[in-house]
mmCIF file as Biopython writes it, N, C-alpha, C and O atoms, coordinates in Angstrom:
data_model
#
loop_
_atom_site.group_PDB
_atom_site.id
_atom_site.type_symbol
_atom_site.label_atom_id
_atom_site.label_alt_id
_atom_site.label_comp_id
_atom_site.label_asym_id
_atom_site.label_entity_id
_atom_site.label_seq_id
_atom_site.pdbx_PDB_ins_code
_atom_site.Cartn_x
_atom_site.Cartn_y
_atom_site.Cartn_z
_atom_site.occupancy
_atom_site.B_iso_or_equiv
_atom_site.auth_seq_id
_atom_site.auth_asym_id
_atom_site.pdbx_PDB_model_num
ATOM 1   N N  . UNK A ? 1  ? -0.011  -6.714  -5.569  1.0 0.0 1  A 1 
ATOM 2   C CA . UNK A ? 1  ? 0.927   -5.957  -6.373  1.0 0.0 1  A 1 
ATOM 3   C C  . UNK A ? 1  ? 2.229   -5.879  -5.586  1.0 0.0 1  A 1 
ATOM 4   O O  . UNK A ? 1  ? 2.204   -5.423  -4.442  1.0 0.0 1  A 1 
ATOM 5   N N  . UNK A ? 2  ? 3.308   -6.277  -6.110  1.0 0.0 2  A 1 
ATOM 6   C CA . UNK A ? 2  ? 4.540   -6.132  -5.706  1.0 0.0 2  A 1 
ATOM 7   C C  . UNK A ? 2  ? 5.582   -5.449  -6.106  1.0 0.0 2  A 1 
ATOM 8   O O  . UNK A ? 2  ? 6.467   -5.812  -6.881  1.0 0.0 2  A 1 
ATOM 9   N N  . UNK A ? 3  ? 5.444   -4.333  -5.494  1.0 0.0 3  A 1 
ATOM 10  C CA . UNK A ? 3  ? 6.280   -2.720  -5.463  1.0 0.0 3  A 1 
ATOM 11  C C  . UNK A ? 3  ? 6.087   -2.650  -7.130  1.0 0.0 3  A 1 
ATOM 12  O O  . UNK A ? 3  ? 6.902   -2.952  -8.001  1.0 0.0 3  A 1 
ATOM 13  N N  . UNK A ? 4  ? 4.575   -2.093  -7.275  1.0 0.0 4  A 1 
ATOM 14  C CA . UNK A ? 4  ? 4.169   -2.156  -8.573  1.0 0.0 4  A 1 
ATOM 15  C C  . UNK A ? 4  ? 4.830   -0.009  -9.403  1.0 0.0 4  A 1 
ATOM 16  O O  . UNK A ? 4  ? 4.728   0.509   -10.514 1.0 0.0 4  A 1 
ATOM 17  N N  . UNK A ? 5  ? 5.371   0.431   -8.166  1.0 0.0 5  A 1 
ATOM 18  C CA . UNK A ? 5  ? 5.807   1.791   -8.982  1.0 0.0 5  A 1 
ATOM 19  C C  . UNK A ? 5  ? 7.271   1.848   -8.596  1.0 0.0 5  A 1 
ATOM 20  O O  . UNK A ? 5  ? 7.730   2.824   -8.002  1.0 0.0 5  A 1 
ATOM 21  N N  . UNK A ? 6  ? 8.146   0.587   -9.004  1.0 0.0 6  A 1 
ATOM 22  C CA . UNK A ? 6  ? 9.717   0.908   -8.436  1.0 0.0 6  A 1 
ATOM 23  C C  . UNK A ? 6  ? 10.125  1.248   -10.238 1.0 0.0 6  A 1 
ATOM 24  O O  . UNK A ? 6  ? 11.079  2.005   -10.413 1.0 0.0 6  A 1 
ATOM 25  N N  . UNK A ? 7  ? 9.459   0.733   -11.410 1.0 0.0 7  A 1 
ATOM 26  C CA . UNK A ? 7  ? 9.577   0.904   -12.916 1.0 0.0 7  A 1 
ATOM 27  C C  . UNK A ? 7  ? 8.905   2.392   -13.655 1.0 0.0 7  A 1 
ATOM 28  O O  . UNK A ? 7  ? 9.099   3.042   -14.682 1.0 0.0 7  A 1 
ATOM 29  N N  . UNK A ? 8  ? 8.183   2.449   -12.674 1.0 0.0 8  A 1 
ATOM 30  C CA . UNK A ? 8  ? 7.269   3.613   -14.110 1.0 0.0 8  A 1 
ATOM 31  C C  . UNK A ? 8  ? 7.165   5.118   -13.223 1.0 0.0 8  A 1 
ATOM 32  O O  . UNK A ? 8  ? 7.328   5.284   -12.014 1.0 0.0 8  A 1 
ATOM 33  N N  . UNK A ? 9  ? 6.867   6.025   -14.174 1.0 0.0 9  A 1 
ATOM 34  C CA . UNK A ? 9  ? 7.183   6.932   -14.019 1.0 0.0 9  A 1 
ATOM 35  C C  . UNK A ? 9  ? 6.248   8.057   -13.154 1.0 0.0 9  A 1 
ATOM 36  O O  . UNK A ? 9  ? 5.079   7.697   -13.297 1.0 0.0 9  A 1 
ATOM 37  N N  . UNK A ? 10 ? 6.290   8.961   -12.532 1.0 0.0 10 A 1 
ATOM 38  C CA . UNK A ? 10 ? 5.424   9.746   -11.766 1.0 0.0 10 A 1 
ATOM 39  C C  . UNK A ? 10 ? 3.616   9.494   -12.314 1.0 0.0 10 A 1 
ATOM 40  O O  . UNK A ? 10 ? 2.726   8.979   -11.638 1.0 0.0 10 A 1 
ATOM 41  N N  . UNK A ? 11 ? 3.528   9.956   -13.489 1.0 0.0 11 A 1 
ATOM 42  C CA . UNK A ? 11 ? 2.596   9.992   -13.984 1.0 0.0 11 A 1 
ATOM 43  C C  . UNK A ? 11 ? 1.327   8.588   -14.121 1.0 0.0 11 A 1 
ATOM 44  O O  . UNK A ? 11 ? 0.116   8.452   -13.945 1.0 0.0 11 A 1 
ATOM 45  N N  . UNK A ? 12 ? 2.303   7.884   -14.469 1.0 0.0 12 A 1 
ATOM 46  C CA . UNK A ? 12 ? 1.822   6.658   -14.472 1.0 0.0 12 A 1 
ATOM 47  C C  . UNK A ? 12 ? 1.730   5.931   -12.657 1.0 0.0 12 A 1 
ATOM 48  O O  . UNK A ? 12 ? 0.730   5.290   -12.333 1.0 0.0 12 A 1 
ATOM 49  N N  . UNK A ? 13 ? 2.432   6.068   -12.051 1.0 0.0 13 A 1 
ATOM 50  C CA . UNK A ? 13 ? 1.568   6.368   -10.705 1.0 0.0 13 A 1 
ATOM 51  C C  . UNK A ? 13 ? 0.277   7.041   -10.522 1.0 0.0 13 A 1 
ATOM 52  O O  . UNK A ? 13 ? -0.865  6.628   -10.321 1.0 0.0 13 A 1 
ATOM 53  N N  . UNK A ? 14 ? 0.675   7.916   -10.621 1.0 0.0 14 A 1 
ATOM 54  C CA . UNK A ? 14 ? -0.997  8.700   -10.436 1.0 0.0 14 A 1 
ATOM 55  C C  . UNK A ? 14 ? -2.215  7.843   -11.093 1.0 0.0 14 A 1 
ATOM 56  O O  . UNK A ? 14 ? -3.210  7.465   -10.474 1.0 0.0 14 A 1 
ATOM 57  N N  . UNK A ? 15 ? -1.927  7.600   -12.537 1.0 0.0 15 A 1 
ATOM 58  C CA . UNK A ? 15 ? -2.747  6.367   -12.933 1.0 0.0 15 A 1 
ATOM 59  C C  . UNK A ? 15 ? -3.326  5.236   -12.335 1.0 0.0 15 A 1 
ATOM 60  O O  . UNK A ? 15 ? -4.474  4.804   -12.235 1.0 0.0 15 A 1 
ATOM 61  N N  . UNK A ? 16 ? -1.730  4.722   -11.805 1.0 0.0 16 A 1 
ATOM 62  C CA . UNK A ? 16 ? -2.390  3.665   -10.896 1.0 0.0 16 A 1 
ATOM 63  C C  . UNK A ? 16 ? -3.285  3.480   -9.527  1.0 0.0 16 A 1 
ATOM 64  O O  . UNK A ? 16 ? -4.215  2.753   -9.178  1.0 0.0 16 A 1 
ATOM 65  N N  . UNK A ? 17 ? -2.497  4.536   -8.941  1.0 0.0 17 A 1 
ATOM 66  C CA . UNK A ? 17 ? -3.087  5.011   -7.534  1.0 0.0 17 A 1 
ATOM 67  C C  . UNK A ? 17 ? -4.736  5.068   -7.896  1.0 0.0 17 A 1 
ATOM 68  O O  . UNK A ? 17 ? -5.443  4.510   -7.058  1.0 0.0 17 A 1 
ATOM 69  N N  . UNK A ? 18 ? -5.387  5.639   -8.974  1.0 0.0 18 A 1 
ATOM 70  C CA . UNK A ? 18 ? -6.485  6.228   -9.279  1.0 0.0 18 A 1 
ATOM 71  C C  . UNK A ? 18 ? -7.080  5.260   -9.545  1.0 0.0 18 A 1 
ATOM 72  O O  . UNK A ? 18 ? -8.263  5.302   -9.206  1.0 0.0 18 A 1 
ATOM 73  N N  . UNK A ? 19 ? -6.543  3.794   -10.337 1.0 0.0 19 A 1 
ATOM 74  C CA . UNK A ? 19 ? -7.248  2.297   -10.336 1.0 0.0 19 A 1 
ATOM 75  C C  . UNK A ? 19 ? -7.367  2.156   -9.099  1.0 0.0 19 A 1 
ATOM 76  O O  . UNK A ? 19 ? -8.370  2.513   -8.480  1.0 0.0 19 A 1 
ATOM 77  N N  . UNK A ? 20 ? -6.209  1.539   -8.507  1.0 0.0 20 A 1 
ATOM 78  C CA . UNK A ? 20 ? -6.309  1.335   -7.070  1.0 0.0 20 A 1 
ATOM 79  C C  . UNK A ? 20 ? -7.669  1.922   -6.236  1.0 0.0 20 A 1 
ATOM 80  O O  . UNK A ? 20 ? -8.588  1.163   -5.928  1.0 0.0 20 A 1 
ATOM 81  N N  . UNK A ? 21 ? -7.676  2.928   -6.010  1.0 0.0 21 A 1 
ATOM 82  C CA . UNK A ? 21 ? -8.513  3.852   -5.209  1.0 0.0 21 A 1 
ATOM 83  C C  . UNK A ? 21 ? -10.457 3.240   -6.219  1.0 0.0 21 A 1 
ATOM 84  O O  . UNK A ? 21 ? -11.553 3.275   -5.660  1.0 0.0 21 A 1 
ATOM 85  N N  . UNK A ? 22 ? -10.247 2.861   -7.428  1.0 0.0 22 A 1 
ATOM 86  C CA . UNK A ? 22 ? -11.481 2.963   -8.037  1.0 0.0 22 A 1 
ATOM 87  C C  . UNK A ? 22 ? -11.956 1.145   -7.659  1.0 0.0 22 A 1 
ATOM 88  O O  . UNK A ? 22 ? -13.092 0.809   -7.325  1.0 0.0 22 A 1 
ATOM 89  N N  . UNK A ? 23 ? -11.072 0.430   -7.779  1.0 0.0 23 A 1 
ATOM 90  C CA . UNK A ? 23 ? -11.374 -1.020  -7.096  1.0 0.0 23 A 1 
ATOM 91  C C  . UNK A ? 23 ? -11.645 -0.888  -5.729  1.0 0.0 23 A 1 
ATOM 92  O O  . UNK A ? 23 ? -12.646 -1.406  -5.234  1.0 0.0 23 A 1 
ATOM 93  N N  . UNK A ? 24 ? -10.457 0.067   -4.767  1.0 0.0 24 A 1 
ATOM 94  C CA . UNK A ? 24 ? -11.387 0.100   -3.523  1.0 0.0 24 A 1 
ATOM 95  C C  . UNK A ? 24 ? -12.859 0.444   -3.263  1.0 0.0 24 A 1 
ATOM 96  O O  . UNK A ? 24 ? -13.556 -0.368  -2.656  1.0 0.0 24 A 1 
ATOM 97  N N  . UNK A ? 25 ? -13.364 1.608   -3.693  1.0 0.0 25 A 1 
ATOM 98  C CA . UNK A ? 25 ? -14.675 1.977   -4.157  1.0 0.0 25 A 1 
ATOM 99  C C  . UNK A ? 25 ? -15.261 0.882   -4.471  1.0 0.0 25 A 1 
ATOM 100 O O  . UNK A ? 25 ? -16.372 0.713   -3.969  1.0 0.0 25 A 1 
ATOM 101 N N  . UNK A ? 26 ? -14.836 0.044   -5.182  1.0 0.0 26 A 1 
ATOM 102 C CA . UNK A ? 26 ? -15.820 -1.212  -5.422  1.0 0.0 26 A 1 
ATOM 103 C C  . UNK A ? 26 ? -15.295 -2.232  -4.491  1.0 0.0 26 A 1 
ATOM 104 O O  . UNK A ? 26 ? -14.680 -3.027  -5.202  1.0 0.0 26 A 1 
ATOM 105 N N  . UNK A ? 27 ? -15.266 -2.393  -3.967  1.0 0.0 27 A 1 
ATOM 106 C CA . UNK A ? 27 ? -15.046 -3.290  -2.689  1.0 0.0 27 A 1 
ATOM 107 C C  . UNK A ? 27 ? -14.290 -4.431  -3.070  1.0 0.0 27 A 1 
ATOM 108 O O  . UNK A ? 27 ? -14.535 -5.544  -2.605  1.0 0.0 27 A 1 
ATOM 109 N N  . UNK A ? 28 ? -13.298 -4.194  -3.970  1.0 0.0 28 A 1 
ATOM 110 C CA . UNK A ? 28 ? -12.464 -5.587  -3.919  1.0 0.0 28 A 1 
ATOM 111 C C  . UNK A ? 28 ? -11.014 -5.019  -3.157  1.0 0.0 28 A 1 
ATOM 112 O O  . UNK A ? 28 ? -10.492 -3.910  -3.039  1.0 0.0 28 A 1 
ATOM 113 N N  . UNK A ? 29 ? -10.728 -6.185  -2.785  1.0 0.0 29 A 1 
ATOM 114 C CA . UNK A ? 29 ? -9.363  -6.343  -1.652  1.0 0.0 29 A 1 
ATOM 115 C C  . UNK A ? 29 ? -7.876  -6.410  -2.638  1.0 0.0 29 A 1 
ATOM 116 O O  . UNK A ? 29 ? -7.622  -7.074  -3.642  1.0 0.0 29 A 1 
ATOM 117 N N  . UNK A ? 30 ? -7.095  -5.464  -1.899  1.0 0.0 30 A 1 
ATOM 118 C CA . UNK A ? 30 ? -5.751  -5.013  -2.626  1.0 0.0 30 A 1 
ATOM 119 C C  . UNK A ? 30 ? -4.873  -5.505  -1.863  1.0 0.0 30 A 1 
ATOM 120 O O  . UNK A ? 30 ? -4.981  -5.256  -0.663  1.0 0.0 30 A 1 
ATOM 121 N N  . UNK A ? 31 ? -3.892  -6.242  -2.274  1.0 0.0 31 A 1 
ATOM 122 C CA . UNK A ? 31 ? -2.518  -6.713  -1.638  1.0 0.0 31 A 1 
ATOM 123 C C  . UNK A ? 31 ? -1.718  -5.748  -2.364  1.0 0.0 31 A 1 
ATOM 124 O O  . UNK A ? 31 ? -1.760  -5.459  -3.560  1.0 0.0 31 A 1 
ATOM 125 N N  . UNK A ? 32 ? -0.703  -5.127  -1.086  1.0 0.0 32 A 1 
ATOM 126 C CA . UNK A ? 32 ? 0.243   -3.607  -2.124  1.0 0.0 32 A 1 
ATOM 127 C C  . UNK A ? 32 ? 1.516   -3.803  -1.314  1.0 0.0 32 A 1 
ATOM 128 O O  . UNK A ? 32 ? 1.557   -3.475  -0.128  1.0 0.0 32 A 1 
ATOM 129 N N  . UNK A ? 33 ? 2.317   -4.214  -1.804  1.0 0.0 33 A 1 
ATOM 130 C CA . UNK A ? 33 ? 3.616   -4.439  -1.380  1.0 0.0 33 A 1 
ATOM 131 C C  . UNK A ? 33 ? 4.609   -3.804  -1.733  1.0 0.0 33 A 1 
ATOM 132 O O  . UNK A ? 33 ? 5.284   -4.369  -2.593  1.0 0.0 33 A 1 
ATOM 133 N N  . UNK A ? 34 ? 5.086   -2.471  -1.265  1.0 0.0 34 A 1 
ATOM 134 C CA . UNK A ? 34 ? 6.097   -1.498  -0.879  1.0 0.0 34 A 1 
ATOM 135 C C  . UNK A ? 34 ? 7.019   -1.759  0.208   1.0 0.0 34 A 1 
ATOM 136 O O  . UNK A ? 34 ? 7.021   -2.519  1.176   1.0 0.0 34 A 1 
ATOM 137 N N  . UNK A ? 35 ? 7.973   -0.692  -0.367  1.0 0.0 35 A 1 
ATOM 138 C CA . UNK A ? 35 ? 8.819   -0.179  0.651   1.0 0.0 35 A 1 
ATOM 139 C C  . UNK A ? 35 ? 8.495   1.089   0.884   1.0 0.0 35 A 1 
ATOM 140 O O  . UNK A ? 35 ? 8.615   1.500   2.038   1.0 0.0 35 A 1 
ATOM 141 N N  . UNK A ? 36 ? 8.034   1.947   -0.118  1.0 0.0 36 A 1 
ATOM 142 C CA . UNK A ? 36 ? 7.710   3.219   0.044   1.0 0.0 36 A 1 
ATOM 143 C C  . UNK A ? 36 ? 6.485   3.138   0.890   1.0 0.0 36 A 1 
ATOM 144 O O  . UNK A ? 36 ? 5.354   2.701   0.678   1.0 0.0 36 A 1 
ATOM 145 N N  . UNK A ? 37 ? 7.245   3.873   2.236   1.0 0.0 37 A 1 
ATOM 146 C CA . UNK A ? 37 ? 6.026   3.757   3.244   1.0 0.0 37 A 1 
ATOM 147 C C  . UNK A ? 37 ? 5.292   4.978   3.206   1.0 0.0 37 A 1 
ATOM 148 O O  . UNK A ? 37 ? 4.510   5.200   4.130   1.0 0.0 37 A 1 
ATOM 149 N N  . UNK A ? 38 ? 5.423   5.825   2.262   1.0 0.0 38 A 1 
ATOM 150 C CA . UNK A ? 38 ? 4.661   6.983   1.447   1.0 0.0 38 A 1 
ATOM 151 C C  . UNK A ? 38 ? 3.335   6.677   1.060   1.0 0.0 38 A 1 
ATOM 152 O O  . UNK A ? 38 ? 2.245   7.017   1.518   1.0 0.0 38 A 1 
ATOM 153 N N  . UNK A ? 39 ? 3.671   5.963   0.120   1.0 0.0 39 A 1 
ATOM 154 C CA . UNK A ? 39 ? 2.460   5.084   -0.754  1.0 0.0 39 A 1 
ATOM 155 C C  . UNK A ? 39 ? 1.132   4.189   0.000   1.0 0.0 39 A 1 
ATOM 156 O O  . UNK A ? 39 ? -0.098  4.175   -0.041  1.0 0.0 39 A 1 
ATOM 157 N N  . UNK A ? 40 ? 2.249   3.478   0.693   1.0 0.0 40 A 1 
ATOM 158 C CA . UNK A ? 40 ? 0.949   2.441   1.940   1.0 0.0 40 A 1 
ATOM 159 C C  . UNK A ? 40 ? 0.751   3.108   2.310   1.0 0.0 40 A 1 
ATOM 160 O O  . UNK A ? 40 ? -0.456  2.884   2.216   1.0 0.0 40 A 1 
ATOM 161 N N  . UNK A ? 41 ? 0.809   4.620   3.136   1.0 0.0 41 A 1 
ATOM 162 C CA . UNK A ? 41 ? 0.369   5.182   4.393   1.0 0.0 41 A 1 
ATOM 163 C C  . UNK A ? 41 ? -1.105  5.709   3.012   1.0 0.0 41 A 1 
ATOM 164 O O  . UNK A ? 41 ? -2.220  5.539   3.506   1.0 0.0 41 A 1 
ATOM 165 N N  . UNK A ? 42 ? -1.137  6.094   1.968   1.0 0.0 42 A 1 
ATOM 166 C CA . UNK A ? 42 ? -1.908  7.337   1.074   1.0 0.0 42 A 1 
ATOM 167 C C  . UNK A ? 42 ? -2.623  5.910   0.535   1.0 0.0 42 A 1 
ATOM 168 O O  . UNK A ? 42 ? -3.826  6.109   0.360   1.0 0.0 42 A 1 
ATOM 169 N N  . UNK A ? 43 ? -2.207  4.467   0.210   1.0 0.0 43 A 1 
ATOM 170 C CA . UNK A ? 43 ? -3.444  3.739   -0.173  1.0 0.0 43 A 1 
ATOM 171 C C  . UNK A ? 43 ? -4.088  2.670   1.030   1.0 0.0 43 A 1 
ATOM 172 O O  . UNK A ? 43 ? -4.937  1.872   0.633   1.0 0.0 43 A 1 
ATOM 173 N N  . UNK A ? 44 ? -3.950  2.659   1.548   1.0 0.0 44 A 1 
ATOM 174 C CA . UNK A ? 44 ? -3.732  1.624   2.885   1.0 0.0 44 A 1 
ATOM 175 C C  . UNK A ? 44 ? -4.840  1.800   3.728   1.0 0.0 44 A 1 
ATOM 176 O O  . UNK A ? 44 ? -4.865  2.814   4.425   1.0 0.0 44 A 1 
ATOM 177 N N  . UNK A ? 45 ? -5.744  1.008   3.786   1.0 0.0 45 A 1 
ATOM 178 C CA . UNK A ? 45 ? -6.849  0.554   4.899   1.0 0.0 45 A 1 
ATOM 179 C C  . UNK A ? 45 ? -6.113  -0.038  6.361   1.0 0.0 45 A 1 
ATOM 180 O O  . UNK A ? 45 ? -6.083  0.507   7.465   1.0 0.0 45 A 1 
ATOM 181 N N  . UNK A ? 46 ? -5.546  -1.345  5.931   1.0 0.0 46 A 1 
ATOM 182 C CA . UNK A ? 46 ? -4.598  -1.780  7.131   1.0 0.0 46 A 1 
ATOM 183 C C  . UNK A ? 46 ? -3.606  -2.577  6.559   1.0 0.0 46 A 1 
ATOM 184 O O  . UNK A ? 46 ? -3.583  -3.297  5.561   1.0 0.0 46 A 1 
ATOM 185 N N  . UNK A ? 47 ? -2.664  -2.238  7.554   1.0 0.0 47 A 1 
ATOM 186 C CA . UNK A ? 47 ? -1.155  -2.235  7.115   1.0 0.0 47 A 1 
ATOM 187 C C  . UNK A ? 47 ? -0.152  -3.844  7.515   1.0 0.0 47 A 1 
ATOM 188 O O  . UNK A ? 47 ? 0.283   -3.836  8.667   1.0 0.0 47 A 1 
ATOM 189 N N  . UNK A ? 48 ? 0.090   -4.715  6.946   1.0 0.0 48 A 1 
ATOM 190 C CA . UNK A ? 48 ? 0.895   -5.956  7.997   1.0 0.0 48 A 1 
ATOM 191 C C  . UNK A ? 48 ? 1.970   -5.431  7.311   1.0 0.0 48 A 1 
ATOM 192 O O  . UNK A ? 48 ? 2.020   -5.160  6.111   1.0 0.0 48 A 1 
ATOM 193 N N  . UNK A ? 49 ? 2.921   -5.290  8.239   1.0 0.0 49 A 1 
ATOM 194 C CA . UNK A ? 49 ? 4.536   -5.573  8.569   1.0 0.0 49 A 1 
ATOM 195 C C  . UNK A ? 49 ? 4.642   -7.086  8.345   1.0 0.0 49 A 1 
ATOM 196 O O  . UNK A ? 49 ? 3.855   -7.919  8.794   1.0 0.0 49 A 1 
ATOM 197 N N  . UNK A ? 50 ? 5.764   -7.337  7.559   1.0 0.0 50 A 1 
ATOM 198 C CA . UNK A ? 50 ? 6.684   -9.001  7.542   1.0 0.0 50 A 1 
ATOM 199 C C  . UNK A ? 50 ? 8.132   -8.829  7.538   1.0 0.0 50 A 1 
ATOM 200 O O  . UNK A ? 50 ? 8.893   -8.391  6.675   1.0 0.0 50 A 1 
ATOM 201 N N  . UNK A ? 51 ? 8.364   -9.367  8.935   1.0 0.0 51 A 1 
ATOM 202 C CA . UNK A ? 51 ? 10.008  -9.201  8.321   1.0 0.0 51 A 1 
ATOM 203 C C  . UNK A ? 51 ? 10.206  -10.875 8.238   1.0 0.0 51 A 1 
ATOM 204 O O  . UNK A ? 51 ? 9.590   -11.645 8.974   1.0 0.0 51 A 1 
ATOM 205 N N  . UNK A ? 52 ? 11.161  -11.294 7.227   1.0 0.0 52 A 1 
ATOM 206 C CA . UNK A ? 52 ? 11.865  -12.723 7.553   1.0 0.0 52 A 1 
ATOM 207 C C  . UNK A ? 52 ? 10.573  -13.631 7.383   1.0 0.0 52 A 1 
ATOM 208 O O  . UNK A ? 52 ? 10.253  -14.660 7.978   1.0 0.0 52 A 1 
ATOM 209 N N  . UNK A ? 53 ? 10.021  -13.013 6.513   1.0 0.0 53 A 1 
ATOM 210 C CA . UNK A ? 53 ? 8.211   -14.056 6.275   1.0 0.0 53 A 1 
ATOM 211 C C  . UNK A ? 53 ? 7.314   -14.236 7.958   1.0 0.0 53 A 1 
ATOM 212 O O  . UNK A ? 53 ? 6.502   -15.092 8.306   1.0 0.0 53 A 1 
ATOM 213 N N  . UNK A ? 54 ? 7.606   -13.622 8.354   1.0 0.0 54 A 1 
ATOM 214 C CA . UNK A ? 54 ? 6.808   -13.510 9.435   1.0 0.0 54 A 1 
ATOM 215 C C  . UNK A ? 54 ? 6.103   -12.502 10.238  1.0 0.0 54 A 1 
ATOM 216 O O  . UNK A ? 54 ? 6.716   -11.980 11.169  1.0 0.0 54 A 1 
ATOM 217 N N  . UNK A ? 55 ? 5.069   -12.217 10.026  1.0 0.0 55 A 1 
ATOM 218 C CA . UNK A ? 55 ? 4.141   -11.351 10.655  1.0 0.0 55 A 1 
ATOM 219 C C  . UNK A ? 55 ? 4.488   -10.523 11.793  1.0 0.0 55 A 1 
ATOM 220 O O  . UNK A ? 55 ? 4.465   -11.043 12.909  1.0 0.0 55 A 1 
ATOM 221 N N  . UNK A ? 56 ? 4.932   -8.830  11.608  1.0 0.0 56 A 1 
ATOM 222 C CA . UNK A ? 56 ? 5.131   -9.016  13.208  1.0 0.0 56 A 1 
ATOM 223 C C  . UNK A ? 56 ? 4.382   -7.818  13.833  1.0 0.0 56 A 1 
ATOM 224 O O  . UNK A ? 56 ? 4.496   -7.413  14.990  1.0 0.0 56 A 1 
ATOM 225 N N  . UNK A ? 57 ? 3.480   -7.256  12.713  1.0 0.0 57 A 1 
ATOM 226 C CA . UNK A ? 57 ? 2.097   -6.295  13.196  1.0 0.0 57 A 1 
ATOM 227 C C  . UNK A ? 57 ? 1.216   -6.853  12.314  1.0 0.0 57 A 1 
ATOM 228 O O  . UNK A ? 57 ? 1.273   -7.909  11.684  1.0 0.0 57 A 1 
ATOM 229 N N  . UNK A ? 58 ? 0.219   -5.806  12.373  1.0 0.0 58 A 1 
ATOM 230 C CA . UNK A ? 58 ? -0.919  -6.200  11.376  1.0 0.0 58 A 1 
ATOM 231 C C  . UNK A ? 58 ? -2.024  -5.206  12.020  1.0 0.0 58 A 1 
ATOM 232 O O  . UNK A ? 58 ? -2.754  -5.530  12.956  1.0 0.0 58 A 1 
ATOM 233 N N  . UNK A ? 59 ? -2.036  -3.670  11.234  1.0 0.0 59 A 1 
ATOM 234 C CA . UNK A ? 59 ? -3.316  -2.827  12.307  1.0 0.0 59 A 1 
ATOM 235 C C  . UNK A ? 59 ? -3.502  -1.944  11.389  1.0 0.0 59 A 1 
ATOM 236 O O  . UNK A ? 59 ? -2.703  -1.679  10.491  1.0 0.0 59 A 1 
ATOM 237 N N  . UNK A ? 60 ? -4.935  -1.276  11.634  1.0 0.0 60 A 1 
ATOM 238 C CA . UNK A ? 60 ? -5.236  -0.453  10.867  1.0 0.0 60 A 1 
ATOM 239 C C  . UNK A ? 60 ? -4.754  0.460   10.661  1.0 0.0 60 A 1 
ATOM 240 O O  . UNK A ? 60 ? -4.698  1.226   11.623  1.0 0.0 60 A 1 
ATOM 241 N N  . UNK A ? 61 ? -4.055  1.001   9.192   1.0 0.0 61 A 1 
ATOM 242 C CA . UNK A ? 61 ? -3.312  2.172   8.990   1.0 0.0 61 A 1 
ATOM 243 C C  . UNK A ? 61 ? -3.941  3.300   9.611   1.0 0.0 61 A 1 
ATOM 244 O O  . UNK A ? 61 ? -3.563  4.022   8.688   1.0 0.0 61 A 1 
ATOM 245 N N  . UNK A ? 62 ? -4.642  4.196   10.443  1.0 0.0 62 A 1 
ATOM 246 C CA . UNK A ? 62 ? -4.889  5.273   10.980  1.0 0.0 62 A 1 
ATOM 247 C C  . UNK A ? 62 ? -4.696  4.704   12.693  1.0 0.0 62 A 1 
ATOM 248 O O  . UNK A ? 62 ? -5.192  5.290   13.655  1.0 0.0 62 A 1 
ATOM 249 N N  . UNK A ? 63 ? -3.889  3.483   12.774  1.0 0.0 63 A 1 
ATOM 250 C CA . UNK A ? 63 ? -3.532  3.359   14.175  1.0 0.0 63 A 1 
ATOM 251 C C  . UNK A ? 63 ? -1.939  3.393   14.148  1.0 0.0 63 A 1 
ATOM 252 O O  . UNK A ? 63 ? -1.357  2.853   15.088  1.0 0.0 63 A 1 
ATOM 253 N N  . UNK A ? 64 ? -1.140  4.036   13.059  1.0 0.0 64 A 1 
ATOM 254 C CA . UNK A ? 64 ? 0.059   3.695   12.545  1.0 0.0 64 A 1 
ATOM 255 C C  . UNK A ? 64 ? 0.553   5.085   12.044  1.0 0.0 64 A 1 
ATOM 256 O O  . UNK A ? 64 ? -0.012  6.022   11.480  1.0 0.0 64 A 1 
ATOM 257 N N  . UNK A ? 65 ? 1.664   4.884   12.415  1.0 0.0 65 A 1 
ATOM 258 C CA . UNK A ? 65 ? 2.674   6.496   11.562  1.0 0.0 65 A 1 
ATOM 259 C C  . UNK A ? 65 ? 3.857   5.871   10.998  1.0 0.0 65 A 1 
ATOM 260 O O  . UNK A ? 65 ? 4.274   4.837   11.520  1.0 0.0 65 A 1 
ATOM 261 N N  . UNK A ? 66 ? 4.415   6.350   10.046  1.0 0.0 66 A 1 
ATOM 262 C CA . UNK A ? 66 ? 5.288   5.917   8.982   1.0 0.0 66 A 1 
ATOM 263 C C  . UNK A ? 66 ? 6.202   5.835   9.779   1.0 0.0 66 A 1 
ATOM 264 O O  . UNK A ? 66 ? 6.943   4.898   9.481   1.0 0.0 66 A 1 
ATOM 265 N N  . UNK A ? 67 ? 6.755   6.788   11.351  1.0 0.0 67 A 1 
ATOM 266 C CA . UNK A ? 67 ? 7.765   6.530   12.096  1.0 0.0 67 A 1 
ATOM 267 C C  . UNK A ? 67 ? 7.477   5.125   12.729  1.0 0.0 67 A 1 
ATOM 268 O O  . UNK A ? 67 ? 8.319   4.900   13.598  1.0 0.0 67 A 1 
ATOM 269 N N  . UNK A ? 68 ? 6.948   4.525   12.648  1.0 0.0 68 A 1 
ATOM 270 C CA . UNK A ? 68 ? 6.553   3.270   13.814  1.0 0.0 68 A 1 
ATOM 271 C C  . UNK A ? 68 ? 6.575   1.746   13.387  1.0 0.0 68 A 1 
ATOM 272 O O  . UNK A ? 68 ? 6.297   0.871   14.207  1.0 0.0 68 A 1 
#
């Protein structure tokens, strides 16, 4: 998903977040591509950074703070 809540509205977030969260439960794998580092930190198992198409972390979001 690519910055799948920059269009719709609060509510309809919550919606999604709540799919999101119900596929994790079922064990399929989410690609979530933000800027809102709000969002990745609240859906996020582990987190890669890309700047310039290139990798320049890649760690599990509870080894990570939105300052970092």
């Amino acid at each position: 998903m690519d910055e799948p809540t920059s269009a719709i509205a609060h509510k309809e977030v919550e919606s999604l977040f709540a799919k999101i969260r119900s596929l994790r439960a079922a064990g399929k794998s989410i690609i979530y591509i933000s800027h809102k580092m709000d969002e990745v930190f609240e859906l996020a198992d582990d987190i890669s950074v890309l700047r310039d198409g290139t990798v320049v972390s890649s760690q599990p979001a509870s080894a990570l703070t939105a300052g970092r």
